[in-house]
N, C-alpha and C positions, 0 to 999 in steps of 0.2 A: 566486317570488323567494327567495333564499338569503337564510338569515338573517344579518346582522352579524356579527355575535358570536361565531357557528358560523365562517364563513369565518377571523375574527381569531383563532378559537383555532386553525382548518388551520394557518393560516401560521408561527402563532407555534411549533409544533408540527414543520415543517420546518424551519422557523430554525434551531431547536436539535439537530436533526439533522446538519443541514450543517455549523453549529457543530465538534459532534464530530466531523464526518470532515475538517473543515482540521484539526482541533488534530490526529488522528490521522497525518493525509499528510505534517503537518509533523517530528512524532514520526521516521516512519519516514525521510523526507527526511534528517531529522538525522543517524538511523544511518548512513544510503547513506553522508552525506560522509563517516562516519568509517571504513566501510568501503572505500568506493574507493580508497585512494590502497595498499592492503595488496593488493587486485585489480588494481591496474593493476603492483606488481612481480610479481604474478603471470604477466601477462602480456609482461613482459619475458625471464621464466626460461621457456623454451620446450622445456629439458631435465628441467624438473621434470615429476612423474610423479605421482596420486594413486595408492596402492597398496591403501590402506581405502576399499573400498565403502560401510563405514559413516557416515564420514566426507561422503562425499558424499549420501546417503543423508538423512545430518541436517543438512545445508547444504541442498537440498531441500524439507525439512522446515517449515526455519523459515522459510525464502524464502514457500511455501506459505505458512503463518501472517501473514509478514506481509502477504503480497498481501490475504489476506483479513479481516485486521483495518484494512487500510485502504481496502479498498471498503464496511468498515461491515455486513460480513456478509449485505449485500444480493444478493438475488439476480436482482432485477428488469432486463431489459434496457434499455442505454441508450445513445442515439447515436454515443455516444465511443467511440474503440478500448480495449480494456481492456489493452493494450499501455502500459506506463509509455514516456513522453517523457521526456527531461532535453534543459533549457538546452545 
């Protein structure tokens, strides 16, 4: 039989794990809205052209990063698609 106390410290232990990865989804959520609406006139200019590969390069970059500071650095597989949904 598993001890109490053992089990209550797992959980609490996960708790605060999940914890930080809402506050982080929320984080990065925030940015999204405040990048979307700069991305969707992007998607209206259909003449515009990136001409720096760097540019993109570090747009990439940070995409990257955020992907992976908001799955918590985990690398453990998990049911869900790692594919972001939005509303």
């Amino acid at each position: 039989m598993k001890d109490i106390h053992e089990v209550l410290r797992q959980k609490q232990t996960k708790y605060a794990q999940l914890g930080k990865q809402i506050e982080m989804l929320q984080q990065a959520a925030e940015k999204l809205r405040e990048v979307a609406p700069l991305l969707a006139e992007n998607d209206d200019d259909n003449d515009a052209v990136l001409t720096d590969g760097e540019e993109v390069s570090a747009a990439a970059d940070a995409a990257a990063k955020a992907a992976s500071a908001a799955s918590g650095g985990s690398n453990s597989k998990s049911s869900r698609p790692s594919a972001p949904r939005w509303p």
